[in-house]
C-alpha positions, 0 to 999 in steps of 0.5 A: 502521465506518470503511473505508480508502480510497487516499490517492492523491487526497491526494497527486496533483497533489494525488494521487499496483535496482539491478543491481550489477556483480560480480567473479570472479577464477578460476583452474583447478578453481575456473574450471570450477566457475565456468563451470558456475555461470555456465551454470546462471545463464544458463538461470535468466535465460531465465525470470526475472530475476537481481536483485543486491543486497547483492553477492549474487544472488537469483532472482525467478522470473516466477511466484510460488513455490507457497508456502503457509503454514506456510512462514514466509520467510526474506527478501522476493522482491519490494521495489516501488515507485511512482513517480508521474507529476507527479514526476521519474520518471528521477530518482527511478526512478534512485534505486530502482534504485541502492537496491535496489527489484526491481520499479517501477510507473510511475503513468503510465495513467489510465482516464477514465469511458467507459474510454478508456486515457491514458499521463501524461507520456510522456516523463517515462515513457521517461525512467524506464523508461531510468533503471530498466534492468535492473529489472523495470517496470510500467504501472500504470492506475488510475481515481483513484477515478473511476467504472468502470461503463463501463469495467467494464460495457458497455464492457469491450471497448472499455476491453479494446483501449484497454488493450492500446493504452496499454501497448503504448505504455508500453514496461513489461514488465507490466501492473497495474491499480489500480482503486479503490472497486470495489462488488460488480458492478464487482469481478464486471467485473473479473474478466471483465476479467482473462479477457479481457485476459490471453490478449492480452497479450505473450508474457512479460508479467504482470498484476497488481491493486492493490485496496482490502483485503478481508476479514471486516470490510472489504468482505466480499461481495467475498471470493468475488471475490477469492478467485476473483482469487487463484485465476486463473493469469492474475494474478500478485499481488494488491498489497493497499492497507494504509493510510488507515484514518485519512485526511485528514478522519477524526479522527486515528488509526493509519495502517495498525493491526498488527491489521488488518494481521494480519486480512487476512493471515490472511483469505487465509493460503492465498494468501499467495504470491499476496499483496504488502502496499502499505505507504506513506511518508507519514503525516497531521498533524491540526489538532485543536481542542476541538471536534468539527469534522474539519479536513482533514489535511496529508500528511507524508512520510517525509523531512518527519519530522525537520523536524515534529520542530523544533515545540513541544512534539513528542513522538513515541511508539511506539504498541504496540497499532497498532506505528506512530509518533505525535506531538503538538505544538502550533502556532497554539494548536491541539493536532496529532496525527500518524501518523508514516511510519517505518522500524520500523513498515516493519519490523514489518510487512515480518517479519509477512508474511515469517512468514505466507509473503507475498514481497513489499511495495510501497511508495506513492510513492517520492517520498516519501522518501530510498531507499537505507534502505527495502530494508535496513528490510524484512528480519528482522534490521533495526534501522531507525534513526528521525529522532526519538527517541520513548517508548513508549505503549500505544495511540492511544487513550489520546490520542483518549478524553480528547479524545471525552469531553471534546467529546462526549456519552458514554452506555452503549447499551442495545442497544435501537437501532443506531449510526445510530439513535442518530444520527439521534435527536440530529441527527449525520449517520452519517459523522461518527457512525462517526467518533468511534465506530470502536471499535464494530464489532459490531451489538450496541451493549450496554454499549458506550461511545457518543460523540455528537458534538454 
């Protein structure tokens, strides 16, 4: 079955709020009653902080409240951000604050293989941590999809003290820690990692994982890991990377499905207020000849969606079975399918997770789109306004079966022989075999539909 896996090799170099004045005007018992606000105010700054937004205080405590489902929320503690290292990190830190982000993640530390800790673009960094005053800041480490045997296995300590190192140098107030395609035994490091780290960090500072998702079906040996993760005082969330379960050289499909969305929330519903949802900005645009080949994707961000509109022939449909914007149209002679970055499938999954109970969403990369809508996007009562107009359809399906039957051999399977049997006995290697046949996520094979690419 396909996996999601991060998109941030797609988008570095080639990967990868504000604090609002307000007015009092007092006089007499209002006065009083004013200064003894302002005291209790005053106390919840010691062991918070007070982000404004909208004109109305909101406390953020520093740990996560203890809610569990079933305590649907009313709005969102946490609305976070990336920003990256290759862009303008003052600019678009800026941006964040003035739109209202409470929390910004500078993509600024990278571990190399033998787990020595880099700060990328230093000053760009300063620069946004100056930018960003007033918001919550974090240095995110992240391996960009390189090994972590070393760092997460015979040099743990040494990758521990470079660690405290780097982020001692960052000038962030926290640490997260983004370390991606971890297998069982670097998911067992990672959490002597976290026991280890955390009693040597500052006095205030908090650590956080952003991690590939895992539930029943995605990666389910590392459930106890995580569960072990989610239980430790020592983190403060767990960032849930919910995306790129279609990527650059897959075949064309949703970006992040409603219901694996669901799935995973579900999964760790008890944890819910440990949780924060990564949603992205960006979307991909697949060439699609009428073949079986898997030419490689285009990125297309959340600003980019009015210009692909002026392509021929575009037509963007909401899909309902995944809740997220497509579109097709034709250039070069080639029929293009895109999954489209959009403000109501923000939306729809901002008020999932506010029903299961989870605080917070975090957004790859602010980069990636104008800001100022992206907060307003993620509360109930939003209607987010699209650059495109779009029909209604019922699934991405509807659009990828025509096209597998007519480039594919379909038979019913017997049940007699796995998926990558059947590959093997027709000469498709099993990674393009999975490709073409995602709807299959059972062993059992009988009576299901089979698409041998050929």
């Amino acid at each position: 079955m396909l996996l999601p896996i991060s998109m941030r090799g797609s988008m570095r170099r080639g990967r990868k709020s504000g604090g609002r004045g307000f007015e009092l005007r007092l006089n007499g018992w209002t006065a009083r009653v004013a200064a003894i606000s302002f005291i209790v105010l005053m106390v919840g700054a010691l062991i918070g902080c007070v982000v404004y937004s909208g004109g109305d205080p909101v406390f953020y405590p520093d740990q996560p409240p203890d809610r569990t489902r079933p305590q649907p929320l009313d709005r969102l503690d946490r609305i976070e951000g990336w920003v990256p290292s290759w862009g303008d990190e003052a600019k678009i830190a800026g941006e964040a604050r003035s739109a209202g982000f409470t929390d910004l993640l500078f993509f600024n530390g990278s571990v190399a293989g033998d787990g020595v800790v880099s700060i990328e673009d230093p000053a760009g960094l300063a620069a946004g941590l100056k930018a960003a005053a007033g918001v919550r800041s974090w240095l995110t480490v992240t391996n960009h999809g390189g090994s972590l045997e070393t760092p997460l296995g015979s040099g743990i300590g040494a990758h521990v003290e470079s660690l405290l190192e780097a982020f001692a140098r960052s000038g962030c107030d926290h640490l997260d820690l983004d370390y991606e395609s971890l297998n069982r035994t670097q998911a067992e490091g990672l959490a002597t990692l976290v026991e280890r780290l955390t009693d040597r960090l500052p006095a205030g500072s908090r650590l956080s994982l952003t991690l590939q998702p895992v539930d029943s079906r995605l990666r389910p040996d590392q459930r106890s890991i995580y569960r072990r993760l989610l239980e430790s005082p020592q983190v403060y969330t767990i960032r849930m990377m919910m995306y790129d379960y279609h990527w650059r050289g897959s075949l064309p499909g949703a970006l992040y499905p409603m219901a694996a969305f669901q799935r995973l929330i579900e999964e760790w519903a008890e944890f819910a207020h440990k949780l924060t949802l990564c949603l992205p900005l960006y979307g991909y645009d697949w060439p699609r000849p009428e073949d079986t080949s898997l030419p490689r994707a285009e990125v297309v961000t959340l600003r980019d969606v009015a210009k692909l509109s002026s392509q021929p022939g575009f037509d963007a449909v909401w899909m309902r079975e995944q809740s997220e914007l497509a579109a097709r149209y034709r250039a070069g002679g080639v029929t293009h399918y895109a999954a489209l970055p959009s403000l109501r499938a923000i939306n729809a999954r901002a008020v999932a997770g506010l029903d299961w109970g989870v605080p917070a969403v975090s957004f790859w990369h602010l980069g990636c789109a104008s800001l100022s809508a992206i907060p307003s996007a993620c509360a109930r009562e939003a209607e987010p306004s699209e650059a495109v107009g779009y029909d209604s359809g019922a699934g991405w399906a509807d659009w990828m079966d025509p096209y597998k039957r007519r480039v594919c051999e379909v038979i019913t399977a017997d049940g007699s022989r796995s998926l990558e049997q059947i590959a093997e006995a027709n000469g498709v290697t099993r990674a393009t075999m999975y490709r073409f046949n995602e709807q299959i996520v059972s062993d059992d094979l009988a009576g299901c539909t089979v698409y041998i690419p050929k």
